[in-house]
C-alpha positions in Angstrom: 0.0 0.0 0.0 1.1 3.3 -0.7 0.5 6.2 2.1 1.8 10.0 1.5 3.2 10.6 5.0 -0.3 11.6 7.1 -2.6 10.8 4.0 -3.7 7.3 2.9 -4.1 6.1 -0.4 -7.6 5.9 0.0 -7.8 9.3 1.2 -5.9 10.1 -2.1 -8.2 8.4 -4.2 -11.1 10.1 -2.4 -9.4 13.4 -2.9 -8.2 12.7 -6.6 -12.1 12.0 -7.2 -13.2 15.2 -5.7 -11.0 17.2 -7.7 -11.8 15.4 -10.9 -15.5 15.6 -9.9 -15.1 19.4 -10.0 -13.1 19.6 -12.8 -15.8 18.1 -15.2 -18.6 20.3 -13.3 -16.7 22.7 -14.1 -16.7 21.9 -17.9 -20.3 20.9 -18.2 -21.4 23.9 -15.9 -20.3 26.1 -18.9 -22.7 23.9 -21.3 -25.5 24.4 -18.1 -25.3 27.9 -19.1 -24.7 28.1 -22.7 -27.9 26.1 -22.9 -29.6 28.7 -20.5 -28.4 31.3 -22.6 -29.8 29.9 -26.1 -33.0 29.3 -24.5 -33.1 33.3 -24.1 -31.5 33.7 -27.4 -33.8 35.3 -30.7 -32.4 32.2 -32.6 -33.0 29.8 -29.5 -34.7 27.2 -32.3 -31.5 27.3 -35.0 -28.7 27.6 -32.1 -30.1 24.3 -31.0 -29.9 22.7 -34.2 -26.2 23.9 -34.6 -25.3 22.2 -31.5 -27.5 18.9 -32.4 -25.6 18.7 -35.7 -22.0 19.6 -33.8 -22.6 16.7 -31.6 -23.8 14.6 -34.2 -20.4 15.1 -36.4 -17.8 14.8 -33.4 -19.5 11.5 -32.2 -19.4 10.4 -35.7 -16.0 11.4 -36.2 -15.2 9.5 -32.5 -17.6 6.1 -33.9 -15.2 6.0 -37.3 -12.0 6.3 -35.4 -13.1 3.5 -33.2 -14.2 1.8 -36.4 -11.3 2.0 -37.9 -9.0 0.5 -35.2 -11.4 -2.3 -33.5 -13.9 -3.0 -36.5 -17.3 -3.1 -36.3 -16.5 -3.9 -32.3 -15.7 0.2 -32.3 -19.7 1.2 -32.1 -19.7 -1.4 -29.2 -16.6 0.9 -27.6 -17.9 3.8 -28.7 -21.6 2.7 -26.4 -18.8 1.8 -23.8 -17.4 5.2 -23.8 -21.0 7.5 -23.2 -23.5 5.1 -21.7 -23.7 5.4 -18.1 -23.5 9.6 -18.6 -25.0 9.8 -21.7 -28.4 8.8 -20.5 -28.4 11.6 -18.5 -26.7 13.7 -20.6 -29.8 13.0 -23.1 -32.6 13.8 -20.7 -31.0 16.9 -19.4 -30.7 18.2 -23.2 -34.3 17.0 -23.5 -35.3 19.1 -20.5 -33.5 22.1 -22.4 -35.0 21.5 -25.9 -39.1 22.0 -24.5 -37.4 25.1 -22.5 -37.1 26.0 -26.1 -39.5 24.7 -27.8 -42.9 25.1 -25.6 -44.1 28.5 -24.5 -43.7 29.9 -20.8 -45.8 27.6 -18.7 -44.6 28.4 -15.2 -42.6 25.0 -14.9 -39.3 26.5 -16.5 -37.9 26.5 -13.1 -38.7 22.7 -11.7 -37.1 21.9 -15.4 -34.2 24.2 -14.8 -33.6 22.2 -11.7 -34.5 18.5 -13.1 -31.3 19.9 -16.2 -29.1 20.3 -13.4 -29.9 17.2 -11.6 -29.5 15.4 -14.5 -26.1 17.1 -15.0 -24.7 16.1 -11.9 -26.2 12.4 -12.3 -24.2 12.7 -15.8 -21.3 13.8 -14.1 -21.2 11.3 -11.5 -22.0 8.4 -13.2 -18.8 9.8 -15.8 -16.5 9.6 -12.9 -17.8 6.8 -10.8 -19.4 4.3 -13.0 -18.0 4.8 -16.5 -14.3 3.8 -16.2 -14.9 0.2 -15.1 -17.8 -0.2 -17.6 -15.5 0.9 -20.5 -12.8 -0.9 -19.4 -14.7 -3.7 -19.3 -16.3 -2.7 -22.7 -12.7 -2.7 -24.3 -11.6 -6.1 -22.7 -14.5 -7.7 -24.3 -14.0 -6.0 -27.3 
């Protein structure tokens, strides 16, 4: 076992989580707001359409890259890579598209709050869950 002089390792993993756990709150907290802010936007409807069609062409860009080097087994990596946070990831853009879509109804806030519940589910299950499921996910495949 490696120890840091006062500090276990576990209390370095546990630390090293926290840390990375902010880190990609951080990141997506900037897409928490972008996606607030295009729901205010003139152009809310086409500003989400860009950003349906960028994510559309980098995970296709990431799916023919895996392609490429495992086969057809790189769509089965590629589902390794964004299923446990992607499902949330989904229903917290979902939330965001009626923001857009359906006219003030007075439950804008309890959706505002379900988005960023289902960011932080995303974000969790990114760092908790996802590295052993993809490393599983690439032994297999």
């Amino acid at each position: 076992e490696i120890s840091l002089g006062l500090v276990g390792s576990e209390m370095c993993i546990r630390d090293s989580r926290y840390s990375l756990f902010v880190g990609v709150l951080k990141k997506r907290f900037v897409w928490i707001l972008l996606g607030i802010l295009i729901c205010q936007a003139v152009f809310a409807r086409i500003l989400f359409y860009a950003g349906a069609v960028y994510l559309a062409f980098t995970s296709a860009i990431a799916v023919c890259v895996l392609t490429m080097h495992a086969g057809i087994y790189g769509i089965l990596r590629f589902f390794g890579l964004v299923f446990p946070q992607g499902f949330f990831y989904i229903l917290a853009a979902y939330l965001l598209w009626i923001m857009v879509v359906e006219q003030a109804d007075g439950k804008e806030k309890i959706r505002l709050w379900m988005m960023v519940f289902f960011m932080v589910l995303g974000i969790i299950s990114e760092i908790f869950i996802n590295p052993n499921f993809s490393a599983l996910i690439f032994q297999l495949f």
